[in-house]
PDB file as gemmi writes it, atoms N, CA and C in Angstrom:
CRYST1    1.000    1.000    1.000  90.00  90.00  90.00 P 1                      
ATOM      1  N   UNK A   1      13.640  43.069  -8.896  1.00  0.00           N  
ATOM      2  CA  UNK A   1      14.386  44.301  -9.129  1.00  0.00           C  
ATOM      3  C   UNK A   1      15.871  43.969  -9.196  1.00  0.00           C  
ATOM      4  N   UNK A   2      16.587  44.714 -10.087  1.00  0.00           N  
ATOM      5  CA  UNK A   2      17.571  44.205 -10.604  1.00  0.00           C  
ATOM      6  C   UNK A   2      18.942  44.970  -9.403  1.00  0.00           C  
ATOM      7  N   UNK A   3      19.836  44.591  -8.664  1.00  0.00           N  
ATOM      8  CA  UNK A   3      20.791  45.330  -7.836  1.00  0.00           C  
ATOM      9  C   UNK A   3      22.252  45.134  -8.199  1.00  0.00           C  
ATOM     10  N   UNK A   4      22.833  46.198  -8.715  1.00  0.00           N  
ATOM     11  CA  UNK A   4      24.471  46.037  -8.741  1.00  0.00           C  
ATOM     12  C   UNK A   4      25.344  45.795  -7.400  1.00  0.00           C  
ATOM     13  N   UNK A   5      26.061  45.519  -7.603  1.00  0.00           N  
ATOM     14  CA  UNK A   5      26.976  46.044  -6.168  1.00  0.00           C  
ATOM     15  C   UNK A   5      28.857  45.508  -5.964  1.00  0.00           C  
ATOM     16  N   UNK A   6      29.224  46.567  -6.435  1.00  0.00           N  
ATOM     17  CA  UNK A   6      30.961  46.255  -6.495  1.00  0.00           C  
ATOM     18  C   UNK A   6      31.690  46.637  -5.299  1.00  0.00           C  
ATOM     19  N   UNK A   7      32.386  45.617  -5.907  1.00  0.00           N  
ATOM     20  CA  UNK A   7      33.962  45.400  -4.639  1.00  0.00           C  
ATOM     21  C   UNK A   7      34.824  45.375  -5.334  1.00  0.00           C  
ATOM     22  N   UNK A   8      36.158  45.603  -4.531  1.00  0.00           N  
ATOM     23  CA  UNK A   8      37.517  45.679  -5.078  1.00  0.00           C  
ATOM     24  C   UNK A   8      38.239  47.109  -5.122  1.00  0.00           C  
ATOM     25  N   UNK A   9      37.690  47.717  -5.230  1.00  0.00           N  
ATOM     26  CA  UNK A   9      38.618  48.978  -5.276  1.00  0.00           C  
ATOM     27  C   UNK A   9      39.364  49.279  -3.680  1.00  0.00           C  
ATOM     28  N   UNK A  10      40.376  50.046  -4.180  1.00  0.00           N  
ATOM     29  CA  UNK A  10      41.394  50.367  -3.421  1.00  0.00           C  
ATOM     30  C   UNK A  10      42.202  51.512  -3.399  1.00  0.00           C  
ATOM     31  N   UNK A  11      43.486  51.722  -2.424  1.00  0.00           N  
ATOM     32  CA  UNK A  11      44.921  52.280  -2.870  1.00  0.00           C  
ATOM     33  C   UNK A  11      45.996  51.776  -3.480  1.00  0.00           C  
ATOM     34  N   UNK A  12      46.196  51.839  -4.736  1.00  0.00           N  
ATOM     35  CA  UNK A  12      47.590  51.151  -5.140  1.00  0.00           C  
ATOM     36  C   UNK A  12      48.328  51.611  -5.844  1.00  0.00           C  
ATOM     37  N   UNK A  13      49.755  51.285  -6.187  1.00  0.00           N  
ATOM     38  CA  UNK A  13      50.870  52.212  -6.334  1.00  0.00           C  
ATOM     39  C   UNK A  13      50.719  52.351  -7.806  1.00  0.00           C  
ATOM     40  N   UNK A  14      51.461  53.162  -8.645  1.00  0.00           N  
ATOM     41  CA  UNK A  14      51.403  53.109 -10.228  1.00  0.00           C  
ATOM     42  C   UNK A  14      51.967  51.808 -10.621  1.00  0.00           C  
ATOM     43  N   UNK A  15      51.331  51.284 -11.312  1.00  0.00           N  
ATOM     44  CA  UNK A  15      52.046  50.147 -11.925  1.00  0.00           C  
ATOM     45  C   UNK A  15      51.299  49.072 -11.675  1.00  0.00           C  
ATOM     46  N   UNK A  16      50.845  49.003 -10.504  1.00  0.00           N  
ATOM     47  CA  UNK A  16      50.283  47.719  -9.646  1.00  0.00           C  
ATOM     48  C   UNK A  16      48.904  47.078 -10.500  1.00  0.00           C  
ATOM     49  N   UNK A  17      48.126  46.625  -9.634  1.00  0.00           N  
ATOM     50  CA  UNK A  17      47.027  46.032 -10.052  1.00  0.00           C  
ATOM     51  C   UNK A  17      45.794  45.812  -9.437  1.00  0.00           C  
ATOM     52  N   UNK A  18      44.485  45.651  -9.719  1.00  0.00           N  
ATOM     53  CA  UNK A  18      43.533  45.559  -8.794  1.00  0.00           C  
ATOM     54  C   UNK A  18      42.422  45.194  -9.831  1.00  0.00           C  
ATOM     55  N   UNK A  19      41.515  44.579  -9.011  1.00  0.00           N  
ATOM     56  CA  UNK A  19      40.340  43.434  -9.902  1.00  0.00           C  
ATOM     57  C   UNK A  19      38.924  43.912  -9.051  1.00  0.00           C  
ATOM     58  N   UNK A  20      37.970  44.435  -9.920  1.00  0.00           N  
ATOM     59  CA  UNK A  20      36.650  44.596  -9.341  1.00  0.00           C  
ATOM     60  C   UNK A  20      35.835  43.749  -9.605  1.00  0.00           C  
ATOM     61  N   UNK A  21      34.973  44.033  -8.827  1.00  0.00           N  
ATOM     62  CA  UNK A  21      34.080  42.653  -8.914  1.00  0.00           C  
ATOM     63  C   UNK A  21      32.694  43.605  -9.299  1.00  0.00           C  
ATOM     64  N   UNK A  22      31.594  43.193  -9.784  1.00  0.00           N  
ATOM     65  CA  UNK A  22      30.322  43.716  -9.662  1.00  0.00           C  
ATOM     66  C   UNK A  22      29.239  42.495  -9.556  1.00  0.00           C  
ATOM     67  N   UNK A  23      28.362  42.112  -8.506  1.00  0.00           N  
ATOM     68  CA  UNK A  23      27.623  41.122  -8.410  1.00  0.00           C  
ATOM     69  C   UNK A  23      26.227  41.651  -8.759  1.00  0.00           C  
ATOM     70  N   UNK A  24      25.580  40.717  -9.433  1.00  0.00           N  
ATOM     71  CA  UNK A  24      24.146  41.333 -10.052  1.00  0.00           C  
ATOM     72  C   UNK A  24      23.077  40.419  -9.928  1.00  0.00           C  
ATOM     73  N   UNK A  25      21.862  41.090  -9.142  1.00  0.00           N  
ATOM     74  CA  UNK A  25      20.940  40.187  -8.389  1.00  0.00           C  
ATOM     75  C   UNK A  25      20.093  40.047  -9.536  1.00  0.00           C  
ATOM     76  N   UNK A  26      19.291  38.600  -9.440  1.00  0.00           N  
ATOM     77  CA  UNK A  26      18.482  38.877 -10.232  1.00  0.00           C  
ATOM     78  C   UNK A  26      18.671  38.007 -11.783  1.00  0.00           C  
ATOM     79  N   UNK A  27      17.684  37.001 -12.124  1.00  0.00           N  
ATOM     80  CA  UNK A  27      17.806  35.566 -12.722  1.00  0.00           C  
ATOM     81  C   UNK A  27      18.363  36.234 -14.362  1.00  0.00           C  
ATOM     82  N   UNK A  28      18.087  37.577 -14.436  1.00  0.00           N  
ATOM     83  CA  UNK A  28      18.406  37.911 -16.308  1.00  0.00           C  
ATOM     84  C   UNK A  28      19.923  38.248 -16.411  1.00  0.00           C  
ATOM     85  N   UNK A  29      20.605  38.022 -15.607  1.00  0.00           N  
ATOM     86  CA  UNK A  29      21.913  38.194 -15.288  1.00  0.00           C  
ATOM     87  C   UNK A  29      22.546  37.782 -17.112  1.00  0.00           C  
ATOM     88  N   UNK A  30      22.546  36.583 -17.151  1.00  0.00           N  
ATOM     89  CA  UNK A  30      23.439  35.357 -18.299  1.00  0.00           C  
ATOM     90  C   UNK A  30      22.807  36.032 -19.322  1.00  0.00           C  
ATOM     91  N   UNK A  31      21.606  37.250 -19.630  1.00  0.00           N  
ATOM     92  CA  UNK A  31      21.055  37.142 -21.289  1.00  0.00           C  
ATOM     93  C   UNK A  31      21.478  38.318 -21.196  1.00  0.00           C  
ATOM     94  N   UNK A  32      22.314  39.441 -20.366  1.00  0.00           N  
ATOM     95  CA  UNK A  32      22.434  41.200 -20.643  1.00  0.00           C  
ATOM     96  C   UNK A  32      23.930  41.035 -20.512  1.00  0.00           C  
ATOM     97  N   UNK A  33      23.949  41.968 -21.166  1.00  0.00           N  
ATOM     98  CA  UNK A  33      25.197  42.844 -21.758  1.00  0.00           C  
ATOM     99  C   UNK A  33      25.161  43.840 -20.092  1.00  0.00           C  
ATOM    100  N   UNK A  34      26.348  43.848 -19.463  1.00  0.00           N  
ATOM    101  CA  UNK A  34      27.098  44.924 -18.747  1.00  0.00           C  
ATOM    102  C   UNK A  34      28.414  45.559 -18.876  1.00  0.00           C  
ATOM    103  N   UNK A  35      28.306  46.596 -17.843  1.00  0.00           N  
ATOM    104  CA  UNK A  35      29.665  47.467 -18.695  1.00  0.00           C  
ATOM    105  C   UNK A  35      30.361  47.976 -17.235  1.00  0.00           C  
ATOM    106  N   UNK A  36      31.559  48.273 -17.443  1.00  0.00           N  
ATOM    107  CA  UNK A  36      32.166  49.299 -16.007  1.00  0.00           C  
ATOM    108  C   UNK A  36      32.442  50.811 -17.077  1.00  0.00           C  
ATOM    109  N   UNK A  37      31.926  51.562 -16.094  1.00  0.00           N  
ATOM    110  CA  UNK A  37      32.083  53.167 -16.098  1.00  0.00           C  
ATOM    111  C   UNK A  37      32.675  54.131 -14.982  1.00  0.00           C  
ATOM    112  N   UNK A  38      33.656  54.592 -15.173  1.00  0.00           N  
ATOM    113  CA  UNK A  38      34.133  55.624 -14.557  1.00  0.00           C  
ATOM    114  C   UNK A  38      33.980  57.008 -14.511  1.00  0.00           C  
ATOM    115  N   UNK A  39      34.189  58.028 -12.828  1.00  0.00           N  
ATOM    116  CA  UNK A  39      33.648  59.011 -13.272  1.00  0.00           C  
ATOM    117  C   UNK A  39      35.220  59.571 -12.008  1.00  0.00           C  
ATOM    118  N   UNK A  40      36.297  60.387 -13.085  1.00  0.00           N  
ATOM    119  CA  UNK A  40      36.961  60.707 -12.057  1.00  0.00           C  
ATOM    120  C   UNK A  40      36.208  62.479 -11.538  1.00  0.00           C  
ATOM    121  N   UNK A  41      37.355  63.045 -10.553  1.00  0.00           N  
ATOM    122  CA  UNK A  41      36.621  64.376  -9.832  1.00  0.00           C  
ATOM    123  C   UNK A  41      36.471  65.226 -10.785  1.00  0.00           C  
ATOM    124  N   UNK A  42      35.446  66.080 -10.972  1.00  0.00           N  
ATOM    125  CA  UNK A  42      35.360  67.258 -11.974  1.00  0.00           C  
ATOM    126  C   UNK A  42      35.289  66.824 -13.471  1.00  0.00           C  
ATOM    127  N   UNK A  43      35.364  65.353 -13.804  1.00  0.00           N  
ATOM    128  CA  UNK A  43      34.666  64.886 -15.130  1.00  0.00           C  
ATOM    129  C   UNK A  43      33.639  63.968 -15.418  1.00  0.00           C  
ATOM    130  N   UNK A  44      33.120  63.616 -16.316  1.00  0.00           N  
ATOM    131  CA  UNK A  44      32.050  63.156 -16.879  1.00  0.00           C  
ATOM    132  C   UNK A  44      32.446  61.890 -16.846  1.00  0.00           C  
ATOM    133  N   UNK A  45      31.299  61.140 -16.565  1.00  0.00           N  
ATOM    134  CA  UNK A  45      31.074  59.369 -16.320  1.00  0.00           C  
ATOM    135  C   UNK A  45      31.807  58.948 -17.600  1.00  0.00           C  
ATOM    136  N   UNK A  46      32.552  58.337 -18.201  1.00  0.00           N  
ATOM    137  CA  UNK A  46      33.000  57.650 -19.339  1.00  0.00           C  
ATOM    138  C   UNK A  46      33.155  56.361 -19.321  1.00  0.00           C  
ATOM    139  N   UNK A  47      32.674  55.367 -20.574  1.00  0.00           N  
ATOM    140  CA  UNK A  47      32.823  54.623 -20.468  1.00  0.00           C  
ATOM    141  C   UNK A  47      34.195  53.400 -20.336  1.00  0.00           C  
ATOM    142  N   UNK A  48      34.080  52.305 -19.522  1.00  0.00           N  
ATOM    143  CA  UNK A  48      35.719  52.004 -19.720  1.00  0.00           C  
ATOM    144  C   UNK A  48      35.615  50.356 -20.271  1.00  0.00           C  
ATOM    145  N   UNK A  49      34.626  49.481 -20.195  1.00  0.00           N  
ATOM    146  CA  UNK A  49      34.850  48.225 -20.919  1.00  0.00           C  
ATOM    147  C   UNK A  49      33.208  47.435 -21.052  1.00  0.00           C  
ATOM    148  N   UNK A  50      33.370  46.805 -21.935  1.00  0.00           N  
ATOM    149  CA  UNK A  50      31.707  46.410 -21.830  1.00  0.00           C  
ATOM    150  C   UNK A  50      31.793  44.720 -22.372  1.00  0.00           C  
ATOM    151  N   UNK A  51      30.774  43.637 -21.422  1.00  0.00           N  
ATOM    152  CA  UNK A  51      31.018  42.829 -22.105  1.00  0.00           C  
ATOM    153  C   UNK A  51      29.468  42.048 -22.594  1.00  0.00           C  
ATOM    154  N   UNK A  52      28.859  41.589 -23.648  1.00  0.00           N  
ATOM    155  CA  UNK A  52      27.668  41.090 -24.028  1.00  0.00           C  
ATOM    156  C   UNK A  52      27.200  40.027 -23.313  1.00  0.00           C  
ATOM    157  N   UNK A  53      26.521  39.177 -23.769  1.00  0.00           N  
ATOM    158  CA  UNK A  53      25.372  37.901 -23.100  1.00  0.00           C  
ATOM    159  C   UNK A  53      26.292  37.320 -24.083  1.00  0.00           C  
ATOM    160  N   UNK A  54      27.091  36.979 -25.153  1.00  0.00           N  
ATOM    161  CA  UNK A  54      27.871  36.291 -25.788  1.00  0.00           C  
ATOM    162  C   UNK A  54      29.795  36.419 -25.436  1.00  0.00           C  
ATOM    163  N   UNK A  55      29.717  37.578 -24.622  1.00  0.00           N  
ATOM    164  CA  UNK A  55      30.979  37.354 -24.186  1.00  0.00           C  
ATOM    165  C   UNK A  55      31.844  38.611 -25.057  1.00  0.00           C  
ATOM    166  N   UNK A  56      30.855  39.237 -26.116  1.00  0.00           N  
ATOM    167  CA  UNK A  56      32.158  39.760 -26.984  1.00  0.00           C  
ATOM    168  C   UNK A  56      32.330  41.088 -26.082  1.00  0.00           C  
ATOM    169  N   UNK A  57      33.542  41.762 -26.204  1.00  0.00           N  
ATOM    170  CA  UNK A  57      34.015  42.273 -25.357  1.00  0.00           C  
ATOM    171  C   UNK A  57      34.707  44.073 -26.227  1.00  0.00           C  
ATOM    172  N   UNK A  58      34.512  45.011 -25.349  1.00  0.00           N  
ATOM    173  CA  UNK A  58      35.198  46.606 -26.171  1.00  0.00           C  
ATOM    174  C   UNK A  58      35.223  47.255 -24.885  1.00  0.00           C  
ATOM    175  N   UNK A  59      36.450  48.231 -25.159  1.00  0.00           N  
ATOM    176  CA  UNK A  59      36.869  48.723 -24.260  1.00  0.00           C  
ATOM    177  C   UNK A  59      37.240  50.893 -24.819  1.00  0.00           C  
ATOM    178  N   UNK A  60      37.709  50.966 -23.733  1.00  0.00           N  
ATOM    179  CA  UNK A  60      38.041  52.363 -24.270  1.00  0.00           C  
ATOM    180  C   UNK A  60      39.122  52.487 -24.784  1.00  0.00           C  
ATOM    181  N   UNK A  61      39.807  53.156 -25.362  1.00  0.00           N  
ATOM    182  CA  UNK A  61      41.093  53.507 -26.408  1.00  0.00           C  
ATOM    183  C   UNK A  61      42.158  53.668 -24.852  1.00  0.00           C  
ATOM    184  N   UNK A  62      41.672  54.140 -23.980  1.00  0.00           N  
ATOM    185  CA  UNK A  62      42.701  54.693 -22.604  1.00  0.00           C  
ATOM    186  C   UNK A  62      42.949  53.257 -21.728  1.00  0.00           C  
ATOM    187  N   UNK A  63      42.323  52.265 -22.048  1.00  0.00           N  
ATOM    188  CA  UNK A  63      42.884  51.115 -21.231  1.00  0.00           C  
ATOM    189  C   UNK A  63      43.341  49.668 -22.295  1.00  0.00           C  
ATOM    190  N   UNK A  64      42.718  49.893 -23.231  1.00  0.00           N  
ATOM    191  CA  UNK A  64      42.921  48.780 -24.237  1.00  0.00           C  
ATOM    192  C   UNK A  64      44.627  48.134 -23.677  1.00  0.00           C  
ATOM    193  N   UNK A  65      44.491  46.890 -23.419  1.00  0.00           N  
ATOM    194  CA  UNK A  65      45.615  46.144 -22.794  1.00  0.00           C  
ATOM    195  C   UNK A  65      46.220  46.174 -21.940  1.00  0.00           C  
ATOM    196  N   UNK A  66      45.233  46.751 -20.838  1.00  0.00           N  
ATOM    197  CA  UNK A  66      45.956  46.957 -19.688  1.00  0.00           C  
ATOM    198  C   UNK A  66      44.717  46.079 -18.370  1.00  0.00           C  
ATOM    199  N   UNK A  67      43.441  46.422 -19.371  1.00  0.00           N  
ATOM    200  CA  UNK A  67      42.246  46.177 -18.601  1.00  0.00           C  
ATOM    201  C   UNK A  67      41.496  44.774 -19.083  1.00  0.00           C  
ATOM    202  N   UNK A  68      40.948  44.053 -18.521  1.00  0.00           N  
ATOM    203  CA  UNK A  68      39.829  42.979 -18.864  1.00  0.00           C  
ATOM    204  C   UNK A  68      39.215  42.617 -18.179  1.00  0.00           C  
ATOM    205  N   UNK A  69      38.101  42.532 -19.204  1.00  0.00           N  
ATOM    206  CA  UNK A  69      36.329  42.884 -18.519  1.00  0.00           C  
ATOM    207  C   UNK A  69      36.357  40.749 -18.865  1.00  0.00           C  
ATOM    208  N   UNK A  70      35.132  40.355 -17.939  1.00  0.00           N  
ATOM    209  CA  UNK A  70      34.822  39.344 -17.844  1.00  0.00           C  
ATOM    210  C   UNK A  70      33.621  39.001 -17.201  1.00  0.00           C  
ATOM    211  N   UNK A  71      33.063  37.697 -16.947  1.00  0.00           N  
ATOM    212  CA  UNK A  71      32.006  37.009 -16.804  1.00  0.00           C  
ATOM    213  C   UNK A  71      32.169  36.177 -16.421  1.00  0.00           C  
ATOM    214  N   UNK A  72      30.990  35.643 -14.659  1.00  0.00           N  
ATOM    215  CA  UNK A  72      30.962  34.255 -14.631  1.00  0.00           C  
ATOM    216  C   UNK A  72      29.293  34.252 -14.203  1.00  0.00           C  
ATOM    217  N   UNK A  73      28.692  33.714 -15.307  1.00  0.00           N  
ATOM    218  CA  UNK A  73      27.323  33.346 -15.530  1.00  0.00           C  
ATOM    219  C   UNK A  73      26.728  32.301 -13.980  1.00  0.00           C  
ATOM    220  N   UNK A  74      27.777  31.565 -13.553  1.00  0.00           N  
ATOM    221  CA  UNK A  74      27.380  31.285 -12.710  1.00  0.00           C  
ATOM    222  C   UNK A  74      27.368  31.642 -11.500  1.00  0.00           C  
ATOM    223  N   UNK A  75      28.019  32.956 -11.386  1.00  0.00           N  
ATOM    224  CA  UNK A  75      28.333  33.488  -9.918  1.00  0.00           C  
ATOM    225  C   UNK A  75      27.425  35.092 -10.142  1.00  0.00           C  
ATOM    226  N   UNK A  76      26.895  35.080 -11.420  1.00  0.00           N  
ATOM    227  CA  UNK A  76      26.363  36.411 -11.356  1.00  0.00           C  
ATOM    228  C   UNK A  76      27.049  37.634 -11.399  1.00  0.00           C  
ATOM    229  N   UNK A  77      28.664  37.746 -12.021  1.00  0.00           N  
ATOM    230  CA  UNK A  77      29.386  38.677 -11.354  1.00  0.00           C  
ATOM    231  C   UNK A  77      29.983  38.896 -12.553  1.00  0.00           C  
ATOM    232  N   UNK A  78      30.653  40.212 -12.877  1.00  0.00           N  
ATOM    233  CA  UNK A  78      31.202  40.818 -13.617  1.00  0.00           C  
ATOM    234  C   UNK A  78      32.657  41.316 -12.944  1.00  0.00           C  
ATOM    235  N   UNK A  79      33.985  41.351 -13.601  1.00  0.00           N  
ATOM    236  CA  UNK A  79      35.014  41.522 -13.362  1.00  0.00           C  
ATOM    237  C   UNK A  79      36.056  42.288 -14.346  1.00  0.00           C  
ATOM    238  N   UNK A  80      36.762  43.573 -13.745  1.00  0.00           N  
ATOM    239  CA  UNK A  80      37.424  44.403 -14.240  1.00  0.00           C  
ATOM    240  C   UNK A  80      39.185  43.865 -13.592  1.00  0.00           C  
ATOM    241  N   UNK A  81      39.898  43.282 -14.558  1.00  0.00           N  
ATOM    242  CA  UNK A  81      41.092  43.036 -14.005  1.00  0.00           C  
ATOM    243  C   UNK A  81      41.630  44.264 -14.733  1.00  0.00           C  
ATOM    244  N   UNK A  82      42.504  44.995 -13.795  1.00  0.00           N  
ATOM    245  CA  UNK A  82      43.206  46.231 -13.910  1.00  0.00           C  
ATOM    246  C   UNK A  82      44.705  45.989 -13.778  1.00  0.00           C  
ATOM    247  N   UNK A  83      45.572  46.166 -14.908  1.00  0.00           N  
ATOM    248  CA  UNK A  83      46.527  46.080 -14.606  1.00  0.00           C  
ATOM    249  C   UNK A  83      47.591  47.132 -14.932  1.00  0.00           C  
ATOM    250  N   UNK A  84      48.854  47.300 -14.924  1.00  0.00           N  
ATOM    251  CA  UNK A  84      49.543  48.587 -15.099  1.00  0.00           C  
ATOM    252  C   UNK A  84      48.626  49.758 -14.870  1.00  0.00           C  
ATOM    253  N   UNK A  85      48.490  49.795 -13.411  1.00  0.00           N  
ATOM    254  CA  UNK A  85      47.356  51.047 -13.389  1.00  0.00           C  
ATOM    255  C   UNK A  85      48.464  52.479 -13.253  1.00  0.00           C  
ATOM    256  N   UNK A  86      47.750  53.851 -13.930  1.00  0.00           N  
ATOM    257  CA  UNK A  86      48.317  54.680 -13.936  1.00  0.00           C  
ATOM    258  C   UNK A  86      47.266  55.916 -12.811  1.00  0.00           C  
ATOM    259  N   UNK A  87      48.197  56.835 -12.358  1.00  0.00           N  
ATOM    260  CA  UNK A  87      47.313  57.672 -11.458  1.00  0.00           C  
ATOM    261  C   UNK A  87      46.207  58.074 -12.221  1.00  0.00           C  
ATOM    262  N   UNK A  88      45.907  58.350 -13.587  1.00  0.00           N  
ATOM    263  CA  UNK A  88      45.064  59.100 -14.209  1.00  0.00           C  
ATOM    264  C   UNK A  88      43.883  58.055 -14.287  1.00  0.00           C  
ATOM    265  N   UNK A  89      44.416  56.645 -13.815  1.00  0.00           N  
ATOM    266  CA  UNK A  89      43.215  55.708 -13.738  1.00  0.00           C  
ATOM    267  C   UNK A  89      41.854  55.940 -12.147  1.00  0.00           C  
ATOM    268  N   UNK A  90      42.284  56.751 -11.202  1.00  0.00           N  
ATOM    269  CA  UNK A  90      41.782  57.257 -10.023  1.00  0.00           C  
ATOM    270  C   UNK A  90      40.511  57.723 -10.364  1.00  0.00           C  
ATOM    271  N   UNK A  91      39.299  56.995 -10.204  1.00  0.00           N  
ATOM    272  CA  UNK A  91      37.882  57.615 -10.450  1.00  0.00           C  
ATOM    273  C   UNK A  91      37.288  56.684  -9.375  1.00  0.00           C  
ATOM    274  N   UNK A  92      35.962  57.078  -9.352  1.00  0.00           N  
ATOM    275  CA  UNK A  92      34.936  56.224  -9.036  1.00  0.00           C  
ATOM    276  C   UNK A  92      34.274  55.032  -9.838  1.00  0.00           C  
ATOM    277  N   UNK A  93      34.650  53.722  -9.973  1.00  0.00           N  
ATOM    278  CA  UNK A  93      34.258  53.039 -10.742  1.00  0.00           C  
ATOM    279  C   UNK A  93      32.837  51.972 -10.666  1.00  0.00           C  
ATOM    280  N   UNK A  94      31.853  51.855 -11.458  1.00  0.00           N  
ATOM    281  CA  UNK A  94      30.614  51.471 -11.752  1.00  0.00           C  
ATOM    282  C   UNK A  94      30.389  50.552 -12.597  1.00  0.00           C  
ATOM    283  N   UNK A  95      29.641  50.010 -12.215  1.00  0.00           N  
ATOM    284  CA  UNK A  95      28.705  48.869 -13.353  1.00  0.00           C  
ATOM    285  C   UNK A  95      27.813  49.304 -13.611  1.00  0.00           C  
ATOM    286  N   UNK A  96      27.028  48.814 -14.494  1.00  0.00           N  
ATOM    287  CA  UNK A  96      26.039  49.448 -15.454  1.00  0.00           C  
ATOM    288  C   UNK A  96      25.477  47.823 -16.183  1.00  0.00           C  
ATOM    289  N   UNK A  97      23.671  48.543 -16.022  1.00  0.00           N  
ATOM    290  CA  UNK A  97      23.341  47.102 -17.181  1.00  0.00           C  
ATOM    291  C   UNK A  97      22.044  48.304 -17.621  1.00  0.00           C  
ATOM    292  N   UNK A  98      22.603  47.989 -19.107  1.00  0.00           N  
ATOM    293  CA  UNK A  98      21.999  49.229 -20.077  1.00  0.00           C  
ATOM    294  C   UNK A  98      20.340  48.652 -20.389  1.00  0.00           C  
ATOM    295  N   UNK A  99      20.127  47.134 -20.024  1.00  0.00           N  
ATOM    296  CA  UNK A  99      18.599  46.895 -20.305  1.00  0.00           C  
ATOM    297  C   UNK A  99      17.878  47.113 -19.550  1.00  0.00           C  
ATOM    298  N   UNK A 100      18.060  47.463 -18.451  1.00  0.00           N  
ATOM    299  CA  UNK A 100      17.223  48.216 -16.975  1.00  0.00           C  
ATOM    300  C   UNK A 100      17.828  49.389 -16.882  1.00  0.00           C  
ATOM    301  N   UNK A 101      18.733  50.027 -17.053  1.00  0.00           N  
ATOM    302  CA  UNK A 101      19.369  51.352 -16.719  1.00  0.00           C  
ATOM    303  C   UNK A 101      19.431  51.287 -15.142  1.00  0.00           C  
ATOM    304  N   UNK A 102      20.136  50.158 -14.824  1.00  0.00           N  
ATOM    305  CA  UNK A 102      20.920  49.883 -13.574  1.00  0.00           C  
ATOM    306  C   UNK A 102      22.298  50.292 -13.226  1.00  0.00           C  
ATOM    307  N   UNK A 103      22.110  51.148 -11.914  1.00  0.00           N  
ATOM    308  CA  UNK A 103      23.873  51.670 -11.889  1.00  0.00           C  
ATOM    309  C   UNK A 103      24.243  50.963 -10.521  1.00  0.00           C  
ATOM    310  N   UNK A 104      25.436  50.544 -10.109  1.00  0.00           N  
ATOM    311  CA  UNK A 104      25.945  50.138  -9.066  1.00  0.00           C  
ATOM    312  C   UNK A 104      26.069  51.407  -7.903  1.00  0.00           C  
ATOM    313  N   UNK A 105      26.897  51.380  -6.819  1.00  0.00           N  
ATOM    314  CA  UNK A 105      26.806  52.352  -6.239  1.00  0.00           C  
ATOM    315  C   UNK A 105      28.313  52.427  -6.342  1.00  0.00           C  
ATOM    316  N   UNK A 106      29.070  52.136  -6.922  1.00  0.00           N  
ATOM    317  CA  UNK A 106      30.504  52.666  -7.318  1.00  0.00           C  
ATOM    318  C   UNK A 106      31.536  52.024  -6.368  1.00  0.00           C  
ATOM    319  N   UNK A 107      32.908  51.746  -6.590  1.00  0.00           N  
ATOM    320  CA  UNK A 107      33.798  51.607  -5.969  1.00  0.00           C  
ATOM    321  C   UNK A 107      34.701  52.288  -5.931  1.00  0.00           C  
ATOM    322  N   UNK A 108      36.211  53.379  -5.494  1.00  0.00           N  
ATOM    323  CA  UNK A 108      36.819  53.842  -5.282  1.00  0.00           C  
ATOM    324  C   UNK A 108      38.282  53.504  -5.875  1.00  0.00           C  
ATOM    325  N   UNK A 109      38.690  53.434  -6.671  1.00  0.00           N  
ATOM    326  CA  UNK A 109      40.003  53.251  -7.335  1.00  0.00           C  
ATOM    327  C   UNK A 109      40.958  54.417  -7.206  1.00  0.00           C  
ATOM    328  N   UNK A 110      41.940  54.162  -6.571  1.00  0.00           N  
ATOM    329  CA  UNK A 110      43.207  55.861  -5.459  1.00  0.00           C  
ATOM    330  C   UNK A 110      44.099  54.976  -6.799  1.00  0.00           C  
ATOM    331  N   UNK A 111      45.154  55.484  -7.534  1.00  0.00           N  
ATOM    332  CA  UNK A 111      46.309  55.506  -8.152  1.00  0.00           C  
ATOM    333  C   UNK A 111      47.200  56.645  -7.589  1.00  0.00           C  
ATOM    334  N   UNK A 112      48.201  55.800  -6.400  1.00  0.00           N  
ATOM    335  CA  UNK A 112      49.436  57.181  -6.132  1.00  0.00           C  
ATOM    336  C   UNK A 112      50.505  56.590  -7.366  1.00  0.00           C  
ATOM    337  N   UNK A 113      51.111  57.799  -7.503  1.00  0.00           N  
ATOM    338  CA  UNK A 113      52.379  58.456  -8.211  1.00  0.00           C  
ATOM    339  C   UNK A 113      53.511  57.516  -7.639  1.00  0.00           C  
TER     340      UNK A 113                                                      
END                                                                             
């Protein structure tokens, strides 16, 4: 059975930076495509970066160059480096692997003003 499970989220100031991690149990790790999804209060889960079993990589129009999604095949883990974060970046943030319809149990991303 396949298990997400992220770290990294935090409180940090506008501007700053912060890197999630998502670790994923389970040997089919290196052949699936995963993604991070956000769901701030009172809106809908949206997607925010996704990266393949080849590495190629898309993101949302609201972080394009600020954010990068990554891979290390050998650690099993998926990584959201966040940078110039803005308050409107403040959601609950998730991994996702769309070939099991696996969700993480979310991490907490605070953006103060």
């Amino acid at each position: 059975q396949v298990q997400l499970v992220e770290s990294g989220g935090g409180l940090v100031q506008a501007g700053g930076s912060l890197r999630l991690s998502c670790r994923v149990s389970g040997s089919i790790f290196s052949t699936k495509g995963v993604a991070w999804y956000r769901q701030a209060p009172g809106k809908q889960r949206e997607m925010v970066a996704t990266i393949t079993s080849t590495f190629s990589t898309n993101y949302a129009d609201s972080v394009k160059g600020r954010f990068t999604i990554s891979r290390d095949n050998a650690e099993n883990t998926i990584y959201l480096q966040m940078n110039s974060l803005k308050p409107e970046d403040t959601a609950v943030y998730y991994c996702y692997m769309d070939s099991t319809a696996t969700w993480g149990q979310g991490t907490q991303v605070t953006v103060s003003s």
